[in-house]
C-alpha positions as CSV (number, residue, x, y, z in Angstrom):
1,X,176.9,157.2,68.8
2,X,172.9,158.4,69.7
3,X,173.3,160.0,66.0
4,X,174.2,156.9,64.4
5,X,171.3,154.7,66.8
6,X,169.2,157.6,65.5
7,X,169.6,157.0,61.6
8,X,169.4,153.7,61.2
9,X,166.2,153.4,63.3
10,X,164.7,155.7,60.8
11,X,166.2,153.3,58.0
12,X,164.5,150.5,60.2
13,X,161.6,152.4,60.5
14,X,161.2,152.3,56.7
15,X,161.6,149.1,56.4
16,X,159.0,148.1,59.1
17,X,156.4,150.5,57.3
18,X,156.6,148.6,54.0
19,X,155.9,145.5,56.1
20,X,153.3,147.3,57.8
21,X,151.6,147.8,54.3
22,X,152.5,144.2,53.1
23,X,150.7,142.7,55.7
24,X,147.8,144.7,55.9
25,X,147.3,144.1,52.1
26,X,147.7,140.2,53.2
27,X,145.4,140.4,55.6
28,X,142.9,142.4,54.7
29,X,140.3,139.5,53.6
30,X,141.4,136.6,55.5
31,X,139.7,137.1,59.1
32,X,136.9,139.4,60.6
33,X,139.8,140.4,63.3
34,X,142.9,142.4,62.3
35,X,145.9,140.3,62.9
36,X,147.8,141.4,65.8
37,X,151.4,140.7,63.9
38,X,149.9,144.4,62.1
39,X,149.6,145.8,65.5
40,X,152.9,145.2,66.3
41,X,154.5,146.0,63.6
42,X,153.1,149.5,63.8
43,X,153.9,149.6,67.8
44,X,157.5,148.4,66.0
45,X,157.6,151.1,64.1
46,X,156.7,153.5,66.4
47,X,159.4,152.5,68.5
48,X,162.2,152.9,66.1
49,X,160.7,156.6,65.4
50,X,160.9,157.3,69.4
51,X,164.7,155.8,69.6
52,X,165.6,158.3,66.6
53,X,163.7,160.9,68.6
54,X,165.3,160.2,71.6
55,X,168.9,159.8,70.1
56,X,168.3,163.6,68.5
57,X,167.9,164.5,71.9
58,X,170.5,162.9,73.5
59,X,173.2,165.0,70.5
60,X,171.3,168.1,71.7
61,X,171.6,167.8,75.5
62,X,175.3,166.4,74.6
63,X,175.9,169.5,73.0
64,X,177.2,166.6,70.2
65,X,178.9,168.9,67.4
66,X,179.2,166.1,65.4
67,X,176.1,166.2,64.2
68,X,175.3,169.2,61.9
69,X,172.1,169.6,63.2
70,X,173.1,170.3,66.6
71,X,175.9,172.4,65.2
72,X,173.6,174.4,63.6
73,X,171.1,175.6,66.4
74,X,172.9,174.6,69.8
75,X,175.6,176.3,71.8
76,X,177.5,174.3,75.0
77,X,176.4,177.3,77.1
78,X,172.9,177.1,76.2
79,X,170.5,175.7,79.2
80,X,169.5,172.4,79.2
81,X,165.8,173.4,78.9
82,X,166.7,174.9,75.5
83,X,169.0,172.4,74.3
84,X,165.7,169.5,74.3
85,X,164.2,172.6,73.3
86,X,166.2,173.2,70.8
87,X,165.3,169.3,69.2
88,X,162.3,170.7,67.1
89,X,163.4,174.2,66.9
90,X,164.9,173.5,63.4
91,X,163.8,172.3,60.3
92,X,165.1,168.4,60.7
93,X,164.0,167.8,64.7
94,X,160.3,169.2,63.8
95,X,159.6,166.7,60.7
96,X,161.1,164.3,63.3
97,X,158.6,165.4,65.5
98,X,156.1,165.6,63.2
99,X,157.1,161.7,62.2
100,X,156.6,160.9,65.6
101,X,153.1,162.0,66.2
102,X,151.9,160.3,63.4
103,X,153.3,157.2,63.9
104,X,152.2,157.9,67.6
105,X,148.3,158.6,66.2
106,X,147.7,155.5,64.0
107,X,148.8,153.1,66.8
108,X,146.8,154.6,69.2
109,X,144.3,154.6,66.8
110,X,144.1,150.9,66.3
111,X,143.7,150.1,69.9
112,X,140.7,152.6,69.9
113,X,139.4,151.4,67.0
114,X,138.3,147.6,68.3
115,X,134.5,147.8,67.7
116,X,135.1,149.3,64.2
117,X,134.9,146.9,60.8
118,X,138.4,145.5,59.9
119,X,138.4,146.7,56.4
120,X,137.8,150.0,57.5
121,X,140.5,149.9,60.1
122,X,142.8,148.4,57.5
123,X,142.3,151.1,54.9
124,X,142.9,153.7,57.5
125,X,146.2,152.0,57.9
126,X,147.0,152.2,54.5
127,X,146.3,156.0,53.9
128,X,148.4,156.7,57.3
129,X,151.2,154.6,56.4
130,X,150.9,156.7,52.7
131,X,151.8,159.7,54.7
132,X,154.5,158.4,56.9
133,X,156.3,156.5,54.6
134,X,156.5,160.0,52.6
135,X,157.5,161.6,55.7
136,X,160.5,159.1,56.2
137,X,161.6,159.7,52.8
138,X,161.4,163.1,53.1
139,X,163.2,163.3,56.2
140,X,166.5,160.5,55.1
141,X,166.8,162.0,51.6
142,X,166.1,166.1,51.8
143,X,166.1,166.8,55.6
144,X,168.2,164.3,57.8
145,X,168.9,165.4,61.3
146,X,171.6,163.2,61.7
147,X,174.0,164.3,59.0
148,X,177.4,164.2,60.4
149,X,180.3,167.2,60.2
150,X,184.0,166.4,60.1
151,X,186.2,167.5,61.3
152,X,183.9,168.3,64.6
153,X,183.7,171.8,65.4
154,X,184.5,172.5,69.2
155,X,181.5,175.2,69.4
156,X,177.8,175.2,67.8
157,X,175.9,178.2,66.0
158,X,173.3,178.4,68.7
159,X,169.9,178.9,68.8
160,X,168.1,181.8,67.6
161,X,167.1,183.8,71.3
162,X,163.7,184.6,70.6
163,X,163.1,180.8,70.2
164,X,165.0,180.5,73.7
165,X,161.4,180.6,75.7
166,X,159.3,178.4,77.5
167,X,156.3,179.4,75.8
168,X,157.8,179.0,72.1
169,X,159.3,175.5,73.5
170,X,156.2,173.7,73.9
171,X,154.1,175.5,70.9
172,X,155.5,173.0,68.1
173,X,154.3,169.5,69.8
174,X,151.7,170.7,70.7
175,X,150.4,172.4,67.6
176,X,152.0,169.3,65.8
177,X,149.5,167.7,68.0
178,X,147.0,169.3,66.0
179,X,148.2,169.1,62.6
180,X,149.2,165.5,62.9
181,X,145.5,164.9,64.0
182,X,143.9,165.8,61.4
183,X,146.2,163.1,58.9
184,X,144.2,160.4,61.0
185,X,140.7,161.7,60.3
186,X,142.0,162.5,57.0
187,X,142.7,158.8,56.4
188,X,139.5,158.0,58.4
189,X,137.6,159.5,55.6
190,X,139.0,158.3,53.3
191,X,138.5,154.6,54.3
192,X,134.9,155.1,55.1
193,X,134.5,156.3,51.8
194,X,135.8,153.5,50.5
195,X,134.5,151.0,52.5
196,X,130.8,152.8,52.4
197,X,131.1,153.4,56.5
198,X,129.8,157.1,56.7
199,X,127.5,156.4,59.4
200,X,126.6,157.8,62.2
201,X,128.4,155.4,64.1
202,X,131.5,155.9,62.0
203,X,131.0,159.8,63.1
204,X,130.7,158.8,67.0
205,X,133.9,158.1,66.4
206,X,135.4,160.0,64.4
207,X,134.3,162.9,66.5
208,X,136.5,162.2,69.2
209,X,139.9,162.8,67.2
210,X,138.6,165.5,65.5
211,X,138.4,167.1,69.0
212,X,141.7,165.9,70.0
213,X,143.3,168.0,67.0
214,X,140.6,170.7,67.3
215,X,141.9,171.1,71.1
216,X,145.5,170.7,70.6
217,X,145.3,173.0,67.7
218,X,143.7,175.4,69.1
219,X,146.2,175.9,72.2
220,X,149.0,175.9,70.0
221,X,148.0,178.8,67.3
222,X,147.1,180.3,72.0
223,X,150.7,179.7,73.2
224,X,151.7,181.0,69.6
225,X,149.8,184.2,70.2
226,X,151.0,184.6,73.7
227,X,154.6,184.1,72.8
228,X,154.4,187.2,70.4
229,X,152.3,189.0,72.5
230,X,155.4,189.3,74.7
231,X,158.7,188.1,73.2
232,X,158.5,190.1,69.8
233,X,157.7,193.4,71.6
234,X,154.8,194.5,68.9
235,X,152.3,194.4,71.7
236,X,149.2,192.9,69.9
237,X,148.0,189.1,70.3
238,X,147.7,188.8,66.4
239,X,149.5,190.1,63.7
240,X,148.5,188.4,60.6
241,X,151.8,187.2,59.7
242,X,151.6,184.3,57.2
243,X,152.4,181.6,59.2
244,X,150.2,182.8,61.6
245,X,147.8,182.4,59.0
246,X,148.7,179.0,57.7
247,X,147.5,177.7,61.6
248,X,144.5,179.5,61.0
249,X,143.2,178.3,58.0
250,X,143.3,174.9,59.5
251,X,141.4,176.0,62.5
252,X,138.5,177.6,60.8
253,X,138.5,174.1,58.8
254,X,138.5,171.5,61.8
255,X,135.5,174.0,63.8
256,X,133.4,173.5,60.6
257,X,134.4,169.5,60.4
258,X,133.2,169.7,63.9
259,X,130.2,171.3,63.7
260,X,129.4,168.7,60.6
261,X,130.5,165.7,62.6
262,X,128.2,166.4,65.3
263,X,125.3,166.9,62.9
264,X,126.1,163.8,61.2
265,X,126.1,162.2,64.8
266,X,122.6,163.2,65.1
267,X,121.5,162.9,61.8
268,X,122.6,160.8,58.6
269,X,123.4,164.3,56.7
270,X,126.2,166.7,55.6
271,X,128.1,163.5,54.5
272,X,129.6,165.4,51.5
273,X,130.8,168.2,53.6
274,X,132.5,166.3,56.2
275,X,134.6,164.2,53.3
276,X,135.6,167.4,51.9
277,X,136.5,169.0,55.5
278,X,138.3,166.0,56.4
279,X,140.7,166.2,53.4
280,X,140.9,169.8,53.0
281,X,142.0,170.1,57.2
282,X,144.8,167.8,56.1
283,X,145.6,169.6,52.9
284,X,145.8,173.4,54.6
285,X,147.8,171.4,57.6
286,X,150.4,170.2,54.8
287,X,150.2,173.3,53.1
288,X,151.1,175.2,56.4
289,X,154.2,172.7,56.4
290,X,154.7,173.8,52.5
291,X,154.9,177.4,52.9
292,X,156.6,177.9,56.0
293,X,159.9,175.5,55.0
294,X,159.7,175.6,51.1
295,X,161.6,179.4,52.0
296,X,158.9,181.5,50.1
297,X,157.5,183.1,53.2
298,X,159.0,185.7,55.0
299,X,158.7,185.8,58.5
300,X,160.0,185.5,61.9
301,X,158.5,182.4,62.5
302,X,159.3,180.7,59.3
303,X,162.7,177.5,58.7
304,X,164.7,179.0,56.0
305,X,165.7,176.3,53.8
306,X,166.5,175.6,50.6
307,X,163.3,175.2,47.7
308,X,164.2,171.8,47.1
309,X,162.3,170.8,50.0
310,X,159.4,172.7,49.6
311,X,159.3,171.5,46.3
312,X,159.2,167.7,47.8
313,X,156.3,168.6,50.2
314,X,154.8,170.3,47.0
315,X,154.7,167.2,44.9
316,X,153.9,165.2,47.8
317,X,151.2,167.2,48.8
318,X,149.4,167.1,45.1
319,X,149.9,163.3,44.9
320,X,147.5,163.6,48.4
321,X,145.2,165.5,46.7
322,X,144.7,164.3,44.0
323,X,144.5,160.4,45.5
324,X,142.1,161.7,47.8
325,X,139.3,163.6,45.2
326,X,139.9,160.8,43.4
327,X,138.4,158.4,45.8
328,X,135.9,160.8,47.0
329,X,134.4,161.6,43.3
330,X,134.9,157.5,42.3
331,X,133.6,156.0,45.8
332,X,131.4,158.5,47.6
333,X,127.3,158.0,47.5
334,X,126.1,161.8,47.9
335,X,122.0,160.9,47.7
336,X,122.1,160.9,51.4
337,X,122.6,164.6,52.0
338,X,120.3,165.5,48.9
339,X,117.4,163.3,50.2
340,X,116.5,165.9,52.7
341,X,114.8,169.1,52.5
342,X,116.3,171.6,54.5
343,X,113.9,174.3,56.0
344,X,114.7,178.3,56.8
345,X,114.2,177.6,60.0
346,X,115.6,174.3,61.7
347,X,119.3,173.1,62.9
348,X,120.3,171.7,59.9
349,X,120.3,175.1,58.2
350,X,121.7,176.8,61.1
351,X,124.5,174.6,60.9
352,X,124.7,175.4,57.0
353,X,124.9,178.7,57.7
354,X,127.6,178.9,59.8
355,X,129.7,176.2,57.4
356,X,129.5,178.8,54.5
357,X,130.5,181.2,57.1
358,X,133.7,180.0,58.1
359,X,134.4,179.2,54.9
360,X,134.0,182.3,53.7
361,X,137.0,183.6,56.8
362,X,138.9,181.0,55.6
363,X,138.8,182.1,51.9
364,X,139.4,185.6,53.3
365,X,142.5,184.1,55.0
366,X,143.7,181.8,52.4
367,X,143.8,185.0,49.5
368,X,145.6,187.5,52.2
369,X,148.1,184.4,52.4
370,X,148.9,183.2,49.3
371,X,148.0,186.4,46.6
372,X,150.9,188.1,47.7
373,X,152.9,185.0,46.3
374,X,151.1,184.2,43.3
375,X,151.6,188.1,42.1
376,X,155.4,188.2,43.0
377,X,155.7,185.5,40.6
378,X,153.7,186.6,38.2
379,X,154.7,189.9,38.2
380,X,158.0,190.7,40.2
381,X,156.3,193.2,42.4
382,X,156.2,193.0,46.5
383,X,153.4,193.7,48.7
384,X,152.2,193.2,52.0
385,X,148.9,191.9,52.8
386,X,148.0,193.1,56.6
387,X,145.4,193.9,59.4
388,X,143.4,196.4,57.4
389,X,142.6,194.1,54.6
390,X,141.9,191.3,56.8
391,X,139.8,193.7,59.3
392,X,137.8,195.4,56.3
393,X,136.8,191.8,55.0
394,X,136.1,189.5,57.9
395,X,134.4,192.2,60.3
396,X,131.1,193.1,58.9
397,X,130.6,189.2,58.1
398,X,131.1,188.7,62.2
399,X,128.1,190.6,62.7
400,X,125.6,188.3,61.0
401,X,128.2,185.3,62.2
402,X,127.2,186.3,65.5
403,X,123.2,187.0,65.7
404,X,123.1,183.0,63.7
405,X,125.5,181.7,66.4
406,X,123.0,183.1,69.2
407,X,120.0,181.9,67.3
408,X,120.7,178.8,66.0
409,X,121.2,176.8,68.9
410,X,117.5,177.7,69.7
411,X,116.0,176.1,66.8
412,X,115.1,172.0,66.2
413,X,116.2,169.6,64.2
414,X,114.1,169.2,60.6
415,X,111.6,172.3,61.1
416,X,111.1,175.0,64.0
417,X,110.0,178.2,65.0
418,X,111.8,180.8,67.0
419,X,110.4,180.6,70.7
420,X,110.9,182.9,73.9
421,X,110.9,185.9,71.2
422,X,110.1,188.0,74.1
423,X,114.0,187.3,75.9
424,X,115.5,187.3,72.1
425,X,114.3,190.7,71.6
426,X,115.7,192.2,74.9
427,X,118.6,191.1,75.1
428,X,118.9,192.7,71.5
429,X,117.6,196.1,73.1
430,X,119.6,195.8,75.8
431,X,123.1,195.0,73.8
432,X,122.3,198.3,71.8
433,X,121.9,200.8,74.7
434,X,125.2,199.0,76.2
435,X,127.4,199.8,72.7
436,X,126.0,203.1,72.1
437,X,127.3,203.9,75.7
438,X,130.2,202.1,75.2
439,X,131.0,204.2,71.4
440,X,129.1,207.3,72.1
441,X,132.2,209.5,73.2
442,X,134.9,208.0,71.4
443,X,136.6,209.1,67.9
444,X,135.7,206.4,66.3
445,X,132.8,204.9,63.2
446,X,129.8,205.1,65.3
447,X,127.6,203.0,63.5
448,X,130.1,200.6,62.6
449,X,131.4,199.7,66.0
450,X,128.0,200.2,68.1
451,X,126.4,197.0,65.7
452,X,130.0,195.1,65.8
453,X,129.6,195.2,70.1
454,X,126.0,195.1,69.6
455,X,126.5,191.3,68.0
456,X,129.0,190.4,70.3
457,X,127.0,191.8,73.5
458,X,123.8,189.9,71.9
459,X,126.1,186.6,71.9
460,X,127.2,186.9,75.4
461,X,123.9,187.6,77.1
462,X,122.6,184.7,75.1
463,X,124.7,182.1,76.0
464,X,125.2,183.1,79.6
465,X,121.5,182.9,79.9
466,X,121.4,179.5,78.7
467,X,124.0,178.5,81.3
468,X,121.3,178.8,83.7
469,X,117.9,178.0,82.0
470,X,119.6,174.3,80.5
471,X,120.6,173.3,83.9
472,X,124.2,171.8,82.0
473,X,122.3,170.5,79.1
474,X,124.6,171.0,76.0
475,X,127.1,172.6,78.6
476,X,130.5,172.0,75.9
477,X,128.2,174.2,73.1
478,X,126.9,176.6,75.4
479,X,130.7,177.1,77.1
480,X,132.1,177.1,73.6
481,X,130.1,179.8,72.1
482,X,130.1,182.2,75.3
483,X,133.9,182.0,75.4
484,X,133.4,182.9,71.9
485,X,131.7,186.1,72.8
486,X,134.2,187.0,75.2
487,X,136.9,186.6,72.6
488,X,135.5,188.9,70.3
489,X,134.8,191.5,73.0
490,X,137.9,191.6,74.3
491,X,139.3,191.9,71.1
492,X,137.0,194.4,70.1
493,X,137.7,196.7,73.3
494,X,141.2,195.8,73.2
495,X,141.4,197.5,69.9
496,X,139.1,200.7,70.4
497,X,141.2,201.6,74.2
498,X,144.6,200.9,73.4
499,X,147.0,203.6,73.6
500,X,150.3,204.0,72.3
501,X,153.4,206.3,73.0
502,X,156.6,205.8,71.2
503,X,159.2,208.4,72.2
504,X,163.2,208.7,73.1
505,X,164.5,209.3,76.2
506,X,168.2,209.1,78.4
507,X,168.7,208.4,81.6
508,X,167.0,210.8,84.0
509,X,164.8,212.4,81.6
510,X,161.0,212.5,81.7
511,X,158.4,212.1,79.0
512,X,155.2,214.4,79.9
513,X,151.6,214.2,78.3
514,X,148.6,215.2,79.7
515,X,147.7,211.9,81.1
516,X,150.9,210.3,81.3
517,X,154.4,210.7,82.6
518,X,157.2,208.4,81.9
519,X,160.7,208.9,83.6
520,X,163.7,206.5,82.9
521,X,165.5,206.5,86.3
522,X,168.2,204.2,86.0
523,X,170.1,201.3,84.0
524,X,171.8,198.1,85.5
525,X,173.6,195.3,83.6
526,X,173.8,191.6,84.8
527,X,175.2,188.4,83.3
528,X,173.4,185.1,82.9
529,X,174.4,181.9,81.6
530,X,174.0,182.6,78.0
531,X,173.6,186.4,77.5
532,X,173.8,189.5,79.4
533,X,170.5,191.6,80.7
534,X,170.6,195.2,79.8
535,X,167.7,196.3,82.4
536,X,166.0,200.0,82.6
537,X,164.2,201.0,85.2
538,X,161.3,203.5,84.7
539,X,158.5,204.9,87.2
540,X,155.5,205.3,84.9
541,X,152.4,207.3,86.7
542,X,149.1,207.8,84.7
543,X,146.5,210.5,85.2
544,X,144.5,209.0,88.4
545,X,148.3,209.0,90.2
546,X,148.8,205.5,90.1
547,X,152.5,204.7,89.7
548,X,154.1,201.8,88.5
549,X,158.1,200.6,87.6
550,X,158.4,198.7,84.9
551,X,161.9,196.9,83.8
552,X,162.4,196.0,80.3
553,X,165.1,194.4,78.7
554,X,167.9,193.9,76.4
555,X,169.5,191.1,76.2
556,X,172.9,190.8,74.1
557,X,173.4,186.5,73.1
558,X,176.8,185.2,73.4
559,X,176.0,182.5,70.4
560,X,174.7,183.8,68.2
561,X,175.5,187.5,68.9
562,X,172.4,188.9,68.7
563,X,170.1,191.5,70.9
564,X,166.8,191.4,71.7
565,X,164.2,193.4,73.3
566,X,162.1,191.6,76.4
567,X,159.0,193.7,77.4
568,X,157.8,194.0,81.3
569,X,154.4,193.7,81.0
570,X,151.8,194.6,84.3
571,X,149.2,192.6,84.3
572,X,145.9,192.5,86.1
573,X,142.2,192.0,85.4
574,X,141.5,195.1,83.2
575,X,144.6,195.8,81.7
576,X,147.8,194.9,80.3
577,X,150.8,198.0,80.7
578,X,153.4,196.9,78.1
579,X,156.5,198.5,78.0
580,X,159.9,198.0,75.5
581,X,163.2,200.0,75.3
582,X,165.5,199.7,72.2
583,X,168.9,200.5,72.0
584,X,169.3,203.8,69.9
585,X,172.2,203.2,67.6
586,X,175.3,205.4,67.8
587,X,173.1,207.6,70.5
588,X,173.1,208.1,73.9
589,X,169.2,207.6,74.3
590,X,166.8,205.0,73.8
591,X,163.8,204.1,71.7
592,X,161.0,203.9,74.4
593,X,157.5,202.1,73.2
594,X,154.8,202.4,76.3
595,X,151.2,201.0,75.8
596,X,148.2,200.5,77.9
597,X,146.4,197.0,76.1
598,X,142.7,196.6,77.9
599,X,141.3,193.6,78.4
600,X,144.2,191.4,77.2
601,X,144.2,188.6,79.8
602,X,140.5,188.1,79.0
603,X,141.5,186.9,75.2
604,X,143.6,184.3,76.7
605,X,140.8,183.3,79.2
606,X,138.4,183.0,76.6
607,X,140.6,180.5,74.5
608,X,141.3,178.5,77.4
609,X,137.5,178.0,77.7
610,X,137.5,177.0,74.1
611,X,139.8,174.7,74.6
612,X,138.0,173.4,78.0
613,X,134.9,173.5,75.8
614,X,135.9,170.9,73.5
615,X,137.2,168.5,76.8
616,X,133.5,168.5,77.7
617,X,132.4,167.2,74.5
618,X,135.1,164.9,74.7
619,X,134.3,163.6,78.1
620,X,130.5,163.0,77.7
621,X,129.0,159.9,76.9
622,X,126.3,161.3,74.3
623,X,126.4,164.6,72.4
624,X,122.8,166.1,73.7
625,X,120.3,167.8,71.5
């Protein structure tokens, strides 16, 4: 029954779009107000989306076989955590999701949006509704989570158990959070091009969902990381798997729309380059959606499905495109951001400088992702694009990233000179003698490594100074780009200390290094609700005699039958001890992976002050010089 509710409310929901458009067209030169039947009608149609939602969830927690989506990736012994889970942990229940945040966004939006011109507000309608009437077709026609299977099967397939985690559970809605954002400053552009409202008004607000997706964004590509840190059992934070990637390339897109937005706040310039951001966020967010369900990307995190879909988003996603350079090249006045002469030294170029930047990571990003696609089709032949072509190509541009980031905060708007050279210079000194001790005994590129840490010191001291000498003033940037500093640190030293040892060992026996010594004591089995625990039990004591007993896992899945590793990580302020056993097939032993991972925690602090960054910008009144 909550499957059929669910269907035709997404039928509904079509229909009330189309009316949605009707009367927006109707109405869009008859009053200076925007008629509230529009607002209701959207409100309308965002309640039929959140019945269909709701009615997807009520199959799941009903473990309601029936439906062939719940058939598919549900199990009547799964728990109820992972059943709603389990919603948008599939192909069908994420575009439902994603349905539902845009229809969520553009209604929100309205009632935000009061003080803006009608026109405006109306063509931002239009654009949204674009995109959502796409979604809904998308969704009934290619990818309907409410198809129905007779006769009904007594059991379901189950969900795949490394998506059976709390941190994996809420990582789609709220990365969706983020992608979804950016379709509402997508269409923002766009009708402000239209409508000739680029102003720094229009940027005011703007600004603020820009920073909603930014944020949301941003802590899903976190709980992303943190959920492979510790449920795939690689031990690393980042691992440059595509679709990794594909949440990237938006990011690095929406912090250079921000950057822009804030300028333009200030300053009626960078008008072109926030147009462009705006559309090419949404793009590389659809094109995310492309590649990881269109069943050319291989990866663990990727919906296998048939090309027929992909295909739809493909054309869908062109038609976008092209609608939107259309309108920018026919509609968009440029003599504003060519009117002004930019100097070597002021904001403005600063801000320049850092665009060209990030764009250059994300062009870095966007090649590693999509060349190894382009030359299997061209050519037949497989490779793999990973860490050491990413590392080789983004690295030494961090360096100069770095010293502008610390700079160009210091400069003023139209024309400046560098002031306080004297504290500049020291803390450059300083930052030196501090990597060169830091790299100085280690087998490792001297030179290389000491300037890397040398930029990333230089950063930190920078920005922690200014925490004290503005007294708050510009506390969101300041917080943003010392968290910023401590991410790359962290990463950096996370990199250059870690250890490894990968060895095989039975019960009772004892690994022994010269600054290690593993022994694997004991095994003990135990049955949950849904799979049984495999646990090991090893005393792990490192050169200075501290001990420690670490317990990882494997866990064997009634439905589906599979077996995963779970690490036992030890965590405290310095370092992360990550340990995984593997079951040794056909042997008596297992496959034993110990590794000591500095400074982990502190990459996970330093995105949650990110994160807490952009809430400061969003909370105050007036963005401060």
């Amino acid at each position: 029954m909550s499957s059929l509710i669910g269907y035709y409310s997404l039928i509904f929901g079509v229909g009330v779009s189309i009316l949605v458009i009707f009367f927006s067209i109707k109405n869009f030169n008859d009053t200076q107000k925007l008629d509230t039947k529009v607002i209701s009608l959207v409100f309308l149609q965002l309640l039929f989306v959140i019945i269909s939602f709701s009615g997807l969830i009520l199959s799941f927690v009903n473990s309601d076989f029936s439906n062939e989506t719940v058939f598919n990736h549900s199990h009547t012994t799964k728990p109820l955590f992972y059943k709603i889970s389990g919603t948008w942990g599939n192909h069908e229940g994420s575009l439902l999701l994603w349905l539902l945040v845009l229809t969520l966004f553009i209604f929100v939006f309205l009632l935000r949006s009061k003080n803006q011109p009608k026109q405006y507000k109306i063509l931002t309608l239009l654009f949204q509704q674009i995109i959502i009437v796409g979604f809904f077709i998308f969704l009934i026609q290619t990818s309907n989570p409410f198809n129905h299977v007779f006769p009904v099967p007594k059991e379901g397939l189950g969900l795949n158990p490394i998506l059976q985690d709390p941190a994996l559970a809420i990582h789609p809605p709220i990365l969706y959070l983020g992608y979804v954002g950016t379709s509402i400053i997508f269409s923002s552009a766009l009708a402000a091009v239209c409508s000739n409202n680029i102003t720094k008004i229009w940027a005011s607000h703007i600004k603020k969902w820009v920073l909603v997706s930014w944020i949301f964004l941003t802590l899903g590509i976190l709980l992303g990381s943190i959920w492979a840190y510790y449920e795939l059992g690689w031990g690393g934070f980042w691992f440059w798997d595509p679709v990794e990637n594909v949440s990237l390339m938006p990011w690095f897109a929406l912090t250079t729309l921000l950057h822009c937005v804030l300028v333009l706040e200030k300053k009626l310039i960078l008008t072109s380059w926030v147009v462009v951001l705006s559309i090419a966020t949404f793009t590389l967010s659809m094109c995310g959606t492309f590649l990881v369900r269109s069943g050319i990307l291989n990866s663990v995190h990727t919906f296998a499905n048939d090309p027929e879909r992909g295909l739809y988003i493909l054309i869908f996603l062109f038609i976008l495109i092209f609608l939107s350079f259309f309108i920018f090249l026919i509609f968009h006045k440029s003599e504003n951001d060519n009117s002004k002469t930019f100097y070597l030294l002021s904001k403005e170029t600063s801000i320049l400088v850092n665009n060209w930047f990030m764009m250059y990571f994300l062009s870095v990003v966007l090649i590693g992702t999509i060349y190894p696609i382009f030359l299997e089709v061209i050519s037949s032949q497989k490779i793999s694009v990973g860490p050491p072509f990413f590392n080789k190509l983004i690295l030494p541009f961090l360096i100069p990233f770095m010293l502008a980031m610390a700079i160009g905060p210091k400069l003023k708007w139209i024309k400046s000179d560098i002031e306080d050279k004297i504290y500049l210079i020291s803390f450059f000194v300083i930052s030196l003698i501090l990597s060169v001790l830091i790299i100085r005994n280690l087998d490792i590129n001297f030179l290389y490594n000491t300037i890397l840490i040398t930029a990333a010191f230089y950063l930190f001291f920078i920005t922690l100074r200014d925490f004290f000498h503005r007294k708050y003033r510009n506390l969101s940037q300041i917080t943003a780009h010392f968290s910023f500093s401590i991410l790359i640190l962290s990463i950096l030293f996370n990199n250059i200390f870690s250890s490894e040892v990968i060895t095989n060992l039975k019960i009772n026996e004892t690994y022994q290094a010269q600054n290690l010594k593993i022994n694997f004591e004991s095994i003990e089995q135990e049955n949950k609700q849904n799979f049984k625990a495999i646990r090991g039990k090893f005393i792990v004591e490192d050169q200075s005699g501290l001990i420690e007993v670490m317990q990882p896992e494997l866990r064997i899945y009634n439905q589906p039958n599979i077996v995963t590793s779970e690490a036992d990580i030890k965590t405290n302020i310095f370092t992360d001890k990550f340990m995984t056993m593997n079951y040794v097939q056909n042997q008596d032993y297992f496959n034993i992976r110990y590794q000591v991972k500095p400074f982990m925690i502190w990459i996970w602090i330093s995105t949650i002050l990110l994160c807490l960054s952009g809430c400061l910008s969003l909370i105050r009144k007036k963005y401060e010089n």
